[in-house]
N, C-alpha and C positions, 0 to 999 in steps of 0.2 A: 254841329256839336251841341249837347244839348248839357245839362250844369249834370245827370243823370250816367252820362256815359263820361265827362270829367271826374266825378270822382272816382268812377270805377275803374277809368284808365291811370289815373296817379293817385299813388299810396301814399306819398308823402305830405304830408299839413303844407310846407313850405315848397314853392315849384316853380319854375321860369318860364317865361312864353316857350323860351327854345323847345325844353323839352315836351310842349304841348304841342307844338307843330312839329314836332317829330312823333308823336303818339299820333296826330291827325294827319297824315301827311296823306292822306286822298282828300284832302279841304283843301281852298286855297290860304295860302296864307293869311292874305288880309280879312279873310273868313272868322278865322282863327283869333283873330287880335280884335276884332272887333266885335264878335263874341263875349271873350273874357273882357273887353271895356265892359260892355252893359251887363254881367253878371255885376262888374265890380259898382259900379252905378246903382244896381237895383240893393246892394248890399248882401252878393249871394257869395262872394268872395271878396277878398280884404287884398287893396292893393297896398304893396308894402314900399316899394318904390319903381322905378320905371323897369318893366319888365317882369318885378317879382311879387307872388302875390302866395295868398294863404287861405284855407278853406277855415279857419277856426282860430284868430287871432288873441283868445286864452289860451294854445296850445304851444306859443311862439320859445321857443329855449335861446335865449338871445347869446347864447355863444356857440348855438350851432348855426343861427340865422346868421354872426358874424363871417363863420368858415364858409358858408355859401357863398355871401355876398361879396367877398374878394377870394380870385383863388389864382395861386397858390397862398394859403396863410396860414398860420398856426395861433390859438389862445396865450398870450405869456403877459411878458412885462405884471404890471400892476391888478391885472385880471388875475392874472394866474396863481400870483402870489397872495390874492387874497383868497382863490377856491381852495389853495392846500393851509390856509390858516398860518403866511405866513408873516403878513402885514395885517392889523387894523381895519386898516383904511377901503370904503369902498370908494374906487373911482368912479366919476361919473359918466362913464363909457364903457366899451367892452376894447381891451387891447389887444391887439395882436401883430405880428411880424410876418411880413409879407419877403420876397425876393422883385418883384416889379417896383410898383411908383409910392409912397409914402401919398397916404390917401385918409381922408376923415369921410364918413356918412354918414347922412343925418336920415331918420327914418324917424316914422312915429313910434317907433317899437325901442330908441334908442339911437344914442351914436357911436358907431364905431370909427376907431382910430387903426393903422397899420400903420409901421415904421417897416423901412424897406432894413433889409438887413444883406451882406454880400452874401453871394450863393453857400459861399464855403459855411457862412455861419448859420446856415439854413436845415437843420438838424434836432435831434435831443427832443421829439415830441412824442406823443401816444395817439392813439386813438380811446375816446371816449365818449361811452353811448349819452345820448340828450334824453334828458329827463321828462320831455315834451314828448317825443314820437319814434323813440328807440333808433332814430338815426345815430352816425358817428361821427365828428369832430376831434380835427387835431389839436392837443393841448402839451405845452413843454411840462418836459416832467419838470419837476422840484429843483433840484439842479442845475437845469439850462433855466429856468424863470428867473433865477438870482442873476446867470450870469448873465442872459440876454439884461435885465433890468439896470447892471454895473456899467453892461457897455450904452447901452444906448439913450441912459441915462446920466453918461459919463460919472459915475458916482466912484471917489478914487477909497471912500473909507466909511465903513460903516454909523460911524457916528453921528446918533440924530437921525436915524433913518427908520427907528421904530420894526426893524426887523426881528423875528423870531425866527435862527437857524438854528434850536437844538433838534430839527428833525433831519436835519440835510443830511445826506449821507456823504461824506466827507473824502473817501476814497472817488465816489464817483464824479463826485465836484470838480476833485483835484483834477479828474483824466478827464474834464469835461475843459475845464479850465487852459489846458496845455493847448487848444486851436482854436483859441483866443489872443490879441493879442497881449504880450507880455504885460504890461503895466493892468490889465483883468485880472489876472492869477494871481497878483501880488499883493492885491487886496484880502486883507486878515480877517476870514470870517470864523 
């Protein structure tokens, strides 16, 4: 495999050995990994952490590199609420809500955090393209970013939380709200 035919075989900035020994699967594996070690050595790709790596680490959109590097997950909590403008505050990590293990990673590109959420509550997101490489990343709409952040936040009242909801749309909150548990929904936004 030579750094010539990697890039022509992966289109995407961000990539995992997996899918490069699936692209070279007439190499041996350890072929394959020991390759992309000394590409990453010579500085000819950017190791991002064990396994994942990147041809152009100006191109990194750190909340689609989030949805790669845990999956299943979605962008919410305190990320989310500040891409739709509706907190202040920028956290100092990328959040997101996973259904597995409640998990933090540390990379050079940032850390991401994931709070494990139950299956049931594992919904209410989009797809949205990355500003870095026209890939697509799960992000909760507006809606579920509130309500994921009340639950799992245990936040029982808005007060002192520096929130801006005159954009929320209020019918779909409410019916977002109802497979939640009850003391969620009864919070007055």
């Amino acid at each position: 495999m030579t750094l010539e035919k990697l890039r022509k075989a992966v289109l995407k900035n961000v990539f995992h050995i997996g899918e490069v020994e699936k692209i070279f699967w007439d190499e041996p594996v350890q072929t394959v990994r020991t390759q992309l070690s000394r590409f990453a050595r010579k500085g000819l790709v950017k190791k991002i952490k064990r396994g994942w790596y990147c041809f152009d680490d100006k191109k990194i959109d750190e909340m689609d590199l989030s949805a790669r590097l845990y999956q299943p997950s979605y962008i919410s909590l305190e990320t989310a609420l500040n891409y739709y403008g509706l907190i202040p505050d920028v956290y100092q990590g990328v959040t997101g809500i996973t259904v597995t293990a409640t998990k933090k990673i540390v990379t050079s590109f940032g850390t991401f955090y994931y709070t494990k959420i139950s299956p049931k509550l594992f919904w209410g997101y989009t797809k949205v393209k990355s500003s870095a490489d026209g890939t697509f990343f799960n992000m909760a709409k507006k809606e579920k970013a509130v309500l994921d952040y009340f639950y799992i936040r245990k936040i029982k009242n808005i007060d002192g939380t520096r929130l801006n909801l005159g954009d929320i749309d209020r019918r779909l909150y409410g019916e977002y709200a109802k497979r939640f548990p009850p003391w969620v929904g009864k919070i007055n936004i």
